[in-house]
N, C-alpha and C positions, 0 to 999 in steps of 0.2 A: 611828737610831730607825725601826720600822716604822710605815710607812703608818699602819696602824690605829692608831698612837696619837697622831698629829697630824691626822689627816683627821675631821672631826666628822661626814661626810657619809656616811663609810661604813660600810656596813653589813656587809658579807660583803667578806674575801681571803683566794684562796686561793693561798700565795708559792710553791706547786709549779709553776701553770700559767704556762708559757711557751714558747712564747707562747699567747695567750691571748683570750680574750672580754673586756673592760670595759665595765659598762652603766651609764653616769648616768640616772638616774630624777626628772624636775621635777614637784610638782605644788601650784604656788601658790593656797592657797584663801584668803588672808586678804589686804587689799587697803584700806590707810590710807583711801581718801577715799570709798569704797564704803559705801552704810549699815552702820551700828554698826561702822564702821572706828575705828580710832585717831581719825583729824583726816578725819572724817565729811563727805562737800561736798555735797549735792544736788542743786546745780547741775551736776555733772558726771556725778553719780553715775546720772542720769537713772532714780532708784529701783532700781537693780539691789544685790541684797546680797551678803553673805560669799559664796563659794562651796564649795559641799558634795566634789562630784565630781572636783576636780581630787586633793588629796590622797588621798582612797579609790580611784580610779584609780593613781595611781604606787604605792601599797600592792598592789593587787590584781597589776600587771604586775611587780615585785618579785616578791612568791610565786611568780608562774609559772616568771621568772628562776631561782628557788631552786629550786624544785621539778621543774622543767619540759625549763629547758634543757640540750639536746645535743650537744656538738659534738667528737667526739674529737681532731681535729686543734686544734680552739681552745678549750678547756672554759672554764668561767665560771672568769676569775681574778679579779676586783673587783668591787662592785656599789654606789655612791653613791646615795643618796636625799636629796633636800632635798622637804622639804615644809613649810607651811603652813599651819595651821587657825583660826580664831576660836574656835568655840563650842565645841568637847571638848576633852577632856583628852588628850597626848597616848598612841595607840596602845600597846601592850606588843610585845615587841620581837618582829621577825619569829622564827618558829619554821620549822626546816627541818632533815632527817636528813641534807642536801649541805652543811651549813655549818660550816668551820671555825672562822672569828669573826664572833659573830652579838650586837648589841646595838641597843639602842633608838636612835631616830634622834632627837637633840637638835633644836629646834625653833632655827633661825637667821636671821639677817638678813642684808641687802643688804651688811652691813659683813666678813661673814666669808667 
């Protein structure tokens, strides 16, 4: 089975390059005990909320990845994104003219 159909994280492979670039991409914005988290604490949470940045950040350095990178001895073979968000809905799937399989990045948890 290839990669891309068991890997929920990936976004982009490309099975010519090898060897190759592989970039995992993290950016947790959603956070259980943080205001309007899941299991909300305030005690801990010391008023800080969801956060915005992290997920718009590993999107933003994805594209570049997509779009951007170099490398003729290593070219981009893989590209994993896991992310997180509370308050939107999630993103539409990265778009790039360097990508062989390109789809939406399922929203996951700690379990997968």
């Amino acid at each position: 089975m290839p990669l891309s159909e068991k890997d929920k994280a990936l976004v982009f492979e490309n099975r010519g390059a090898n060897p190759g670039t592989h970039v995992l991409i993290i950016g947790i914005g959603e956070y259980p005990h943080l205001i309007r988290g899941e299991n909300e604490n305030t005690a801990i949470a010391e008023g800080m909320e969801q956060l915005d940045a992290p997920p718009i950040s590993a999107r933003a350095v994805a594209k570049w990845f997509l779009d951007n990178f170099e490398n003729p001895e290593r070219p981009l073979a893989s590209l994993a994104m896991v992310f997180t968000l509370i308050r939107s809905p999630l993103p539409s799937p990265l778009a790039s003219a360097n990508t062989l399989i390109i789809r939406s990045v399922d929203r996951l948890t700690a379990q997968e």
